[in-house]
DRENFI-198839 format. One line per field, with one value per residue (C-alpha): residue in three letters; x, y, z. Coordinates in pm, whole numbers, plus 50000, padded with zeros to 5 digits. Layout:
N
code = (ALA	...)
px = (X	...)
py = (Y	...)
pz = (Z	...)
END
This chain:
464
code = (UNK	UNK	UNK	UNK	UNK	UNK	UNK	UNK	UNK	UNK	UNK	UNK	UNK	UNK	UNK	UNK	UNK	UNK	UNK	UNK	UNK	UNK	UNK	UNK	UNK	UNK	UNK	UNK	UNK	UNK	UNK	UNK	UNK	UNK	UNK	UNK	UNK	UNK	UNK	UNK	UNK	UNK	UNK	UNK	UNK	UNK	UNK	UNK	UNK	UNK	UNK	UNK	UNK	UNK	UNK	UNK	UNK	UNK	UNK	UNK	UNK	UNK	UNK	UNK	UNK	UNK	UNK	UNK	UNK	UNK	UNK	UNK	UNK	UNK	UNK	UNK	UNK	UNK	UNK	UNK	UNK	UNK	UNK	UNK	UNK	UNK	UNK	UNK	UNK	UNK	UNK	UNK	UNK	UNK	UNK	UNK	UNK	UNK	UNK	UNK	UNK	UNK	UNK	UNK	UNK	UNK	UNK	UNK	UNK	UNK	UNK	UNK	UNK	UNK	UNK	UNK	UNK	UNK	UNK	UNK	UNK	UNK	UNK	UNK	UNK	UNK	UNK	UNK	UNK	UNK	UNK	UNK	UNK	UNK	UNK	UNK	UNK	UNK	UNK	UNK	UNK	UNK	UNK	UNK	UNK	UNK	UNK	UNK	UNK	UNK	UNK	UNK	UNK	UNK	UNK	UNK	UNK	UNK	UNK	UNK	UNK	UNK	UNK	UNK	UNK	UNK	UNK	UNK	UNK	UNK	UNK	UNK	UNK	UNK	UNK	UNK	UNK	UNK	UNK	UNK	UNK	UNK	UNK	UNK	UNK	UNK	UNK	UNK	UNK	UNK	UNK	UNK	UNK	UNK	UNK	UNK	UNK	UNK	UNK	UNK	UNK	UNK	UNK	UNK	UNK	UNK	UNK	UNK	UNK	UNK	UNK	UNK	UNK	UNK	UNK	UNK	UNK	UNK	UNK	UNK	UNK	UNK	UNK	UNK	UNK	UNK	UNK	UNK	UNK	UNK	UNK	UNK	UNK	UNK	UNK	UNK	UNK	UNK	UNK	UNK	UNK	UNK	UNK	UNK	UNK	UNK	UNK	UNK	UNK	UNK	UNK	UNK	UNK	UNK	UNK	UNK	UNK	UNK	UNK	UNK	UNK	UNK	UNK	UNK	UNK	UNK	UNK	UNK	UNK	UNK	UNK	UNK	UNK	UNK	UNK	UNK	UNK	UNK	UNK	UNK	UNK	UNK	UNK	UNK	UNK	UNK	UNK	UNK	UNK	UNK	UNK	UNK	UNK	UNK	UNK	UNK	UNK	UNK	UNK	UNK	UNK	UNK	UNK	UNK	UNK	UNK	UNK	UNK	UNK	UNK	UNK	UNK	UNK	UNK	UNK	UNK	UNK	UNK	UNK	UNK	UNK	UNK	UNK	UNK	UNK	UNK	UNK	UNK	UNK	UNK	UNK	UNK	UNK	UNK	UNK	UNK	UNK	UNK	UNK	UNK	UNK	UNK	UNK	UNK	UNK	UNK	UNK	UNK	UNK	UNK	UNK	UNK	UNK	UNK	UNK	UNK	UNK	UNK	UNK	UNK	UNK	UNK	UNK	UNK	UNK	UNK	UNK	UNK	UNK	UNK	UNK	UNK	UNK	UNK	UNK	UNK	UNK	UNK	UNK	UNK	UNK	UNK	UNK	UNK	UNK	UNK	UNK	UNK	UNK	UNK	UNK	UNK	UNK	UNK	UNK	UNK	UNK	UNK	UNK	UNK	UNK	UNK	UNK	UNK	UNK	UNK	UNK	UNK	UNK	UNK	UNK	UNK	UNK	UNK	UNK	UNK	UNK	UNK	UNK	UNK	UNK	UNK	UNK	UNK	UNK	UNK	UNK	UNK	UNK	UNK	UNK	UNK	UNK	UNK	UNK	UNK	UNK	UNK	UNK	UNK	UNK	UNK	UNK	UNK	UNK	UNK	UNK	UNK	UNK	UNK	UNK	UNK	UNK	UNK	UNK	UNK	UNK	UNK	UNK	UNK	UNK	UNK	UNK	UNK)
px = (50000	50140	50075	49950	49677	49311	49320	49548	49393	49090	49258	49374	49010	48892	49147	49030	48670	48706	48902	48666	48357	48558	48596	48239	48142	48381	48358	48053	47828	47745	47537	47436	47307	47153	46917	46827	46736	46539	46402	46244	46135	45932	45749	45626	45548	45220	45002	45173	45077	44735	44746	44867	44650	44366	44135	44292	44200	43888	43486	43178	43046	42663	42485	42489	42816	42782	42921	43243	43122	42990	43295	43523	43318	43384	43752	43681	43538	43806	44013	43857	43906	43736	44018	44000	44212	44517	44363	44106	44106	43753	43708	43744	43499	43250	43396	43716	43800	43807	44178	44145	44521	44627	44919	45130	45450	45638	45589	45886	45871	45586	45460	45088	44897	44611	44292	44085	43714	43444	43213	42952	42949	43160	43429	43721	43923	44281	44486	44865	45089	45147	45434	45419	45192	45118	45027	45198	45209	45428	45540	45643	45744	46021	46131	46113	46350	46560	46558	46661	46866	46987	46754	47010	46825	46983	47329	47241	47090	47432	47466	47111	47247	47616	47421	47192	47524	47726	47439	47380	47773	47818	47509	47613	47981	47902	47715	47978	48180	47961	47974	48360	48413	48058	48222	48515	48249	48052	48389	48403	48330	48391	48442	48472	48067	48025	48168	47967	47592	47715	47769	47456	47221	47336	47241	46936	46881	47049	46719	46600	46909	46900	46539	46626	46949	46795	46448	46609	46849	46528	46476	46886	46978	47262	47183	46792	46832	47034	46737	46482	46638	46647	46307	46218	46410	46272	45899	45914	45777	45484	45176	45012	44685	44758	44613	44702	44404	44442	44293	44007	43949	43954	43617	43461	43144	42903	42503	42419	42667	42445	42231	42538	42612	42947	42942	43201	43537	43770	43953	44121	43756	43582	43659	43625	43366	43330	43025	43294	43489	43155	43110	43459	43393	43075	43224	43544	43332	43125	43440	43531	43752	43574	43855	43749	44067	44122	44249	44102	44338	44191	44301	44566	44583	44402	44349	44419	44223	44107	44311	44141	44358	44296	44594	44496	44886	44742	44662	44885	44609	44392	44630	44440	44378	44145	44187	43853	43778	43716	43350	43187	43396	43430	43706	43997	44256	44258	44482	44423	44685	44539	44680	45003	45350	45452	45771	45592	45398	45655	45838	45493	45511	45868	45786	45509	45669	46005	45769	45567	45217	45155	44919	44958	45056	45211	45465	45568	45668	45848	46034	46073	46228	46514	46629	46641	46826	47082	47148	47223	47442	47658	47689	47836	48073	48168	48226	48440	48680	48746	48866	49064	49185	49287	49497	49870	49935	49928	49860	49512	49398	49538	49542	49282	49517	49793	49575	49495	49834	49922	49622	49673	49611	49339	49178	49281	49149	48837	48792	48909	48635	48393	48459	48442	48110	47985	48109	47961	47617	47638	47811	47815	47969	48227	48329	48377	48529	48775	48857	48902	49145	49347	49402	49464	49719	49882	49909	50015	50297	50383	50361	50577	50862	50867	50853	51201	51368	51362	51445	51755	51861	51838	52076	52302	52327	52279	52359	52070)
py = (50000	50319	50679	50766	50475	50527	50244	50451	50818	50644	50516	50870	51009	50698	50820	51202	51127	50877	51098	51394	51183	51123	51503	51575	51333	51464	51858	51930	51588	51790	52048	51743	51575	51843	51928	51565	51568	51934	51819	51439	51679	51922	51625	51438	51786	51816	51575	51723	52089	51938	51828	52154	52374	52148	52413	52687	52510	52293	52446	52352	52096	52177	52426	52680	52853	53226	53421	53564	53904	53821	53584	53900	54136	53919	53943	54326	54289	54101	54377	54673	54847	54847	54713	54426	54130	54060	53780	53487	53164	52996	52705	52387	52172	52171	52198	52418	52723	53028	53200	53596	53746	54044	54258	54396	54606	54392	54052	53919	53872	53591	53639	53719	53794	53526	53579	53230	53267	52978	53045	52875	52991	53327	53271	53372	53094	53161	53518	53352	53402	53218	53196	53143	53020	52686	52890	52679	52775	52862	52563	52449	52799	52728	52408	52556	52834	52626	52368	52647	52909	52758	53052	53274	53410	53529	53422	53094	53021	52975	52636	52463	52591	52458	52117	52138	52252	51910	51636	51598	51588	51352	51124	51113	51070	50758	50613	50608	50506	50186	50112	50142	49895	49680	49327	49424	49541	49169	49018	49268	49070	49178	49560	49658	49536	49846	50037	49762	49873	50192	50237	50026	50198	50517	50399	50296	50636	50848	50959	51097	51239	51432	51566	51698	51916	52012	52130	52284	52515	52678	52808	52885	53249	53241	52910	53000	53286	53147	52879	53164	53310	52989	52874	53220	53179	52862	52894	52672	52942	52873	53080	53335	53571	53885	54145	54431	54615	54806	55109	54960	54710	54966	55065	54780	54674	54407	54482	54398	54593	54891	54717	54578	54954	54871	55043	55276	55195	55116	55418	55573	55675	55331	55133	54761	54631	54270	54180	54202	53880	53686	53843	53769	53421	53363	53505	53269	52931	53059	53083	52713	52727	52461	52344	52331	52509	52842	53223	53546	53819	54214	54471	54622	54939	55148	54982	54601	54302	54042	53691	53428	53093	52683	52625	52279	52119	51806	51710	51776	52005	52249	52545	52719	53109	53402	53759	53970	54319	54513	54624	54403	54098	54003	53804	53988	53720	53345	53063	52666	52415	52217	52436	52494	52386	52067	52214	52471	52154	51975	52244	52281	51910	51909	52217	52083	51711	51874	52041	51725	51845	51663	51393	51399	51198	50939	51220	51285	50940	50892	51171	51105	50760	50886	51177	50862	50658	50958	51003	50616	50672	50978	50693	50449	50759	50856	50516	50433	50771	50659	50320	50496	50784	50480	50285	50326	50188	50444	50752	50802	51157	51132	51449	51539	51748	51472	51241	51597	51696	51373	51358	51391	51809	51721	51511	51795	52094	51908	51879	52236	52363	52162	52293	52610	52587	52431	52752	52956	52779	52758	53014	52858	52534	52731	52971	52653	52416	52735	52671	52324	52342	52601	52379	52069	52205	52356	51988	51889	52086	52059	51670	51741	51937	51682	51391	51565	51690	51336	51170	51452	51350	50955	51005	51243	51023	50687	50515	50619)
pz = (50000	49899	50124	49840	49731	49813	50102	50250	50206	50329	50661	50713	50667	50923	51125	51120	51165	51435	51681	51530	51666	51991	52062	52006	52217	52492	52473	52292	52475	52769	52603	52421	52746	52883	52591	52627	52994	52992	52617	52808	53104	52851	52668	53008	53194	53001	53243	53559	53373	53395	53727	53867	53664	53688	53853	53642	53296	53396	53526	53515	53297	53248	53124	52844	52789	52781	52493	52449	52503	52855	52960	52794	53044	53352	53267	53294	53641	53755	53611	53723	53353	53036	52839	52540	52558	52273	52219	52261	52306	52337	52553	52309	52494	52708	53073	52922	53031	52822	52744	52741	52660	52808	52711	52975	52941	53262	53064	52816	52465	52382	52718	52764	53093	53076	53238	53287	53269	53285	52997	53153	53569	53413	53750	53670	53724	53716	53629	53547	53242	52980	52651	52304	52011	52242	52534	52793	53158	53407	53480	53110	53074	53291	53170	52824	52882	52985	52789	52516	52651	53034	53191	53087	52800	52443	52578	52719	52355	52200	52431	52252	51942	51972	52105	51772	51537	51629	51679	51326	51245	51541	51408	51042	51143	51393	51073	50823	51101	51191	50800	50831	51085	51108	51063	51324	51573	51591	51695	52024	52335	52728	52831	52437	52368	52494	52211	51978	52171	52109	51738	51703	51941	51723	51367	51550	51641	51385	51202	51553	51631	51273	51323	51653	51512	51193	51364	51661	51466	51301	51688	51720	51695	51442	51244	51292	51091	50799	50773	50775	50479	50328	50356	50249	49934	49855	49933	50295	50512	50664	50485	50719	50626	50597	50817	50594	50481	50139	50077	49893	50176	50418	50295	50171	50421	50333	50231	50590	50784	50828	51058	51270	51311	51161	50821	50870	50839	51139	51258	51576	51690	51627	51902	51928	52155	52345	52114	51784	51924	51863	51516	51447	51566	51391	51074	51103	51157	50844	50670	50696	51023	51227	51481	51819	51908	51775	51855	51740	51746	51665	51514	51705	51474	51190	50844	51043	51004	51287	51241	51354	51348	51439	51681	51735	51671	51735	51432	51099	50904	51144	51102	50861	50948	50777	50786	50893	50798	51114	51062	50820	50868	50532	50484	50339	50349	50373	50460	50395	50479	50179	49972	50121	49964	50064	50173	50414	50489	50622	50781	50979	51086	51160	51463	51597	51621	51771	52040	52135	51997	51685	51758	52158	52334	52130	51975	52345	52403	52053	52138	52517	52388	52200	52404	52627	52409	52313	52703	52692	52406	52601	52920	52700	52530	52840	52960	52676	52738	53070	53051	52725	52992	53252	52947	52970	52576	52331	52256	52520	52267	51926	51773	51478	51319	51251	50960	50829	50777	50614	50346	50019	49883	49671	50024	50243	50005	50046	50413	50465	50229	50340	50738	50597	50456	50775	50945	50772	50741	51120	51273	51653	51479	51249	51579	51786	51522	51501	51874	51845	51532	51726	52074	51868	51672	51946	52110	51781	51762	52146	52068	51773	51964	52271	52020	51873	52217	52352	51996	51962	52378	52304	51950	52176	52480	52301	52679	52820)
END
């Protein structure tokens, strides 16, 4: 075999991705581990969110639910003010609560004061806050956060985004890895099965592994913003109806809206009342939206249309939206996942799997499973670097940048372009590769010099 031949350039690139995987594992696997543990924690906390918030979310199951006007005018009482809700969620089924969303200038971004109001009693039944498009409470709130940023907001984000930059590398590396050396891996017996349950446990769980990374750097703050772009370019964003009014829709009202008292257009001095969240919602279930969950959101300034929206993630299709014009609620703009690229389609899925709400309960435990199975797969890492630390043969951390330096140009070229890409795809990945290149080759070339000092002191002293 010549340094030159494939076999060997291939050896050299086993080499480099081998002790690449090993580093990942060892520097980068704690991030790793703990977006596993707070990501398992998120997907079981929604039957202890139940429990806790029973009498929060739950009231009375018979009788005639009031409507939204009245429930929205409860929420006023409890209030002491005349002020509309942001938003409203009606109660899905019968013994729900209703949602009323409040702005309020002390809350975080995402966060809305939420007033719970029995439609059918009118009790107001809990005042807490809640965060995001799901609308989770406190208590998921909190595993959430950190879950994605450590509690430590936008800088604690860069550690679920380095976690989300390397798990797809580390997946697809351990992979090619497993194909490398599959037949030499059945032969392993005693304390080296480990490293045998380990590669296989990983193919098992690579596809899991690469729809975490891929649909947790659309949340990421440097990566997340590359993909926006991205899916932007290439028609993947997720459709939304526009609220815009034009000009002309600004003063379009229908034949009947004279006798709603609603036939001039919206402006600074027409202000919304409690009875337009029924119109809104009357005119929405006309328009086809018939999801038991949805959220009507007013107009929040002149010449803006209601949205009305199904935000039931439970099931793959019941996300489609309309706009409403603000006095004859004619709908302006319209949205139906039916008609929706299957790109955007599939970016749509790929969220609401990642977040545990696409079909329930059995997309929690999926999930729940393989962040279980990738904490099993760090133990057995882990396990593997120690009895490697305890060994006294060999070299116990080869360096990555030795099979580098020895690959043919044409090889090399490509591996350097290639991380280069990657860096600049993902900027989190590129900044800490960067690191990582830097302190290995600085043990490469302390390795180097010691490796010649004591080679120069045996030729000098050959006694010794």
């Amino acid at each position: 075999m010549t340094p030159r031949s494939p076999a060997h350039t291939g050896k050299l690139l086993f080499a480099l991705l081998s002790r690449l995987h090993l580093y990942i594992g060892l520097f980068i696997g704690p991030f790793i581990l703990i977006a596993a543990l707070s990501g398992i924690a998120y997907l079981l906390s929604p039957p202890l969110e139940e429990w806790l918030y029973h009498d929060t979310l739950y009231g009375v199951t018979q009788g005639d639910p009031q409507p939204l006007s009245a429930q929205i005018a409860a929420a006023q009482h409890f209030l002491g003010d005349a002020r509309l809700p942001s938003a409203v969620r009606p109660a899905p089924y019968l013994g729900d609560t209703t949602r009323l969303m409040f702005n309020a200038t002390d809350l975080g971004p995402s966060e809305h004061r939420a007033l719970f109001v029995d439609p059918i009693s009118l009790e107001v039944t809990g005042d807490t806050t809640v965060y995001g498009t799901s609308g989770i409470l406190p208590l998921r709130t909190a595993i959430d956060h950190f879950h994605r940023q450590l509690l430590m907001g936008d800088v604690g984000r860069l550690y679920s985004e380095l976690a989300a930059s390397w798990l797809w590398l580390a997946a697809l590396g351990g992979i090619v890895l497993w194909i490398w050396q599959r037949r030499a891996l059945k032969s392993l017996s005693g304390h080296q099965a480990t490293r045998r349950r380990h590669a296989t446990l990983g193919v098992l769980l690579a596809m899991g592994l690469l729809f975490f990374s891929a649909t947790g750097l659309t949340w990421s703050q440097w990566a997340g913003g590359n993909i926006a772009e991205l899916r932007h370019a290439w028609g993947w964003s997720t459709p939304s109806a526009s609220t815009a009014l034009t000009e002309i829709d600004s003063h379009v009202t229908d034949e009947h809206a004279e006798h709603h008292g609603h036939a001039a257009p919206i402006s600074a001095s027409t202000p919304l009342l409690p009875d337009d969240f029924d119109r809104a919602l009357m005119a929405a279930r006309a328009a086809g939206l018939m999801a038991d969950r949805i959220q009507l959101s007013p107009p929040t300034s002149e010449n803006q249309a209601w949205r009305v929206a199904e935000i039931d993630r439970r099931w793959p299709t019941q996300v489609d939206q309309v706009a409403l014009h603000p006095s004859s609620m004619a709908v302006t703009d319209q949205t139906d996942f039916d008609t929706f690229p299957m790109a955007a389609k599939l970016t749509r899925w790929g969220i609401d799997l990642h977040m545990g709400v696409l079909f329930g309960l059995v997309n929690q435990v999926v999930l729940a499973l393989i962040a279980a199975g990738l904490v099993t797969l760090m133990g057995w890492g882990y396990a593997m670097a120690w009895r490697r630390l305890r060994t006294a043969n060999g070299q116990r951390f080869p360096t990555v940048s030795e099979p580098w330096l020895m690959l043919p140009l044409k090889a090399k070229l490509s591996v350097l372009l290639f991380a280069i890409a990657l860096g600049l795809a993902l900027p989190v990945l590129g900044a800490s590769l960067a690191m990582f290149i830097v302190i290995d080759a600085l043990r490469w070339y302390v390795k180097k010099r010691y490796t010649a000092r004591t080679l120069s002191a045996h030729h000098s002293n050959p006694s010794r």
